[in-house]
N, C-alpha and C positions, 0 to 999 in steps of 0.2 A: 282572564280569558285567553289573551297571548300564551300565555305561560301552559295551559291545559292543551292548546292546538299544535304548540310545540312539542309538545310529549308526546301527543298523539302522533305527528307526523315523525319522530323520532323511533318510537313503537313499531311504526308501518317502515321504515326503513329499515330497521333494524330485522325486521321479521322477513321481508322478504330478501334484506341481503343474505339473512344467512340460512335459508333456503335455498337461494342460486351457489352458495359455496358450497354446499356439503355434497362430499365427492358420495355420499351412498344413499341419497335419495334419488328415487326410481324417474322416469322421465312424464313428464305428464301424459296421463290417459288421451288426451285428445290429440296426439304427435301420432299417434299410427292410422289412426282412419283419418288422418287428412292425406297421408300418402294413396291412399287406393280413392280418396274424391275424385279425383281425378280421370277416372274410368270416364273413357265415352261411352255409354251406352249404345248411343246410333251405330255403333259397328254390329249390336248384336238383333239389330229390327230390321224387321224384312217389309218393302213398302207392298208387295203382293201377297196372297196367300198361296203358301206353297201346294201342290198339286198330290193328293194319295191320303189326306189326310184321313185315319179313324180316331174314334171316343176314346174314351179310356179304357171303359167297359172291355171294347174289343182288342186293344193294344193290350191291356193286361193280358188277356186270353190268349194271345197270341205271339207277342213279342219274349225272344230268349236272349239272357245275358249277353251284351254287346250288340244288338240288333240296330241297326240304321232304321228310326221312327220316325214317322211325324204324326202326333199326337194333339186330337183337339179338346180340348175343358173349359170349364169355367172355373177363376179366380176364388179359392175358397174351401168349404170342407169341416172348419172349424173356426171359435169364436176370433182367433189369429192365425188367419192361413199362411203368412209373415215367418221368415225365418229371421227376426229380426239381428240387424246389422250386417245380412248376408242376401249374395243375390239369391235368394232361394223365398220357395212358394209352394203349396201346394193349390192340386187343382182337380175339378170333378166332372165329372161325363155329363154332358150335355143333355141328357136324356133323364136327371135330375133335376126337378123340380126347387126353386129357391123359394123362400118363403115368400119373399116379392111378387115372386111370380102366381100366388094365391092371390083372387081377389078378397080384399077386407081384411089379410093377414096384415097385423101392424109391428111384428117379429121388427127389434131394433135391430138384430142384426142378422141380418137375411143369408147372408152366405155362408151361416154354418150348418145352415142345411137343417134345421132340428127336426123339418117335417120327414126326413128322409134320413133318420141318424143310422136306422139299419140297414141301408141301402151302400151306406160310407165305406165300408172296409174293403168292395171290393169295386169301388168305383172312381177311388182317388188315386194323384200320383202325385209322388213330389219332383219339383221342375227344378235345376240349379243350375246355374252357371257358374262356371268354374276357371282358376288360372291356368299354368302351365305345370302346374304340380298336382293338379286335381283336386283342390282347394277351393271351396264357393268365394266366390268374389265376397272382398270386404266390405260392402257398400250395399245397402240397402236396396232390393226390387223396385220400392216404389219411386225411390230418385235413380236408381239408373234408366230402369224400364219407363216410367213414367205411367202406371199400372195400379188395378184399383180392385176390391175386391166385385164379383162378378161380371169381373171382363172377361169375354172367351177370347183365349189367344190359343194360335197355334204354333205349336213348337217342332221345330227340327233337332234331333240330337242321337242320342245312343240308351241302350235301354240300359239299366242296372238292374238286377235282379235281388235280395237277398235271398237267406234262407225261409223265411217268412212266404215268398211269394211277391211283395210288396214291391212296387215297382218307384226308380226313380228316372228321371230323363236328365242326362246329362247334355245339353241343351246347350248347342252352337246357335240357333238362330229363332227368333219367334215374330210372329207377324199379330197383331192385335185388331182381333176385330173392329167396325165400329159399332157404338153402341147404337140399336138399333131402337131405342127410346125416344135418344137424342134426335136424332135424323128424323122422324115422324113431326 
């Protein structure tokens, strides 16, 4: 039995030593998003709600490339409104019904809106935060922001425009409703 646990722990030495020497294996996956954990989120939450705010609906309509916004939605859109491992989201006009918000609808997931899919295209935005390079933060919305699907937040930022029409919010600051469920 000595003899079998010896080999074994010779095995596991051996394997990982010469994995730490080989000068041409790549650096572990988990070494770059530990640098951007580090983000404080609380620089980018606002404890008031800022003042001017429209829908989405009406910001699309309104707002041109580079436009100083403040835009209000709800968390969601699709079955992952998540831009997963980036601070980015999308979000939907207020003025859309969630399936939740139906009584007796038992939709497991109520924020992508199914009852309202054709209402979707011209009623969402996508929200990101971004570094100093215009790059979405490496770190996931829902641990920096602290943020959940059908929360309405409102956000401060700049408009994006594509050729599409499709609007993104490049997004300095956002304040998060409460939920008004909760509070009742």
């Amino acid at each position: 039995m000595k003899t079998i646990l010896s080999l074994a722990s010779l095995f596991l030495y051996l394997t990982f030593a010469s994995g730490c020497s080989s000068e041409t294996s790549a650096p572990p996956v988990a070494e770059a998003p530990a640098a951007t954990a580090a983000i404080d989120g609380t620089q980018f939450l606002l404890d008031t709600e800022p003042d001017g705010s429209a829908g989405v609906i009406a910001v699309r309509e309104s707002a041109a490339d580079g436009d100083d916004i403040v835009i209000t939605g709800r968390i969601g859109g699709s079955e992952n409104p998540w831009i997963d491992g980036r601070a980015a989201f999308s979000i939907v006009d207020p003025s859309l019904t969630a399936c939740s918000d139906i009584p007796g609808d038992a939709c497991e997931k109520p924020w992508d809106y199914c009852c309202q899919t054709d209402k979707l295209p011209t009623s969402t935005a996508l929200v990101k935060f971004v570094d100093d390079n215009g790059k979405p933060l490496a770190v996931d919305s829902r641990q920096l922001l602290a943020v959940k699907e059908l929360q309405t937040v409102v956000v401060q930022g700049k408009a994006k425009r594509d050729e599409a029409g499709n609007l993104t919010v490049v997004a300095s600051q956002m304040f998060v409703r409460p939920d008004a469920k909760r509070s009742e």
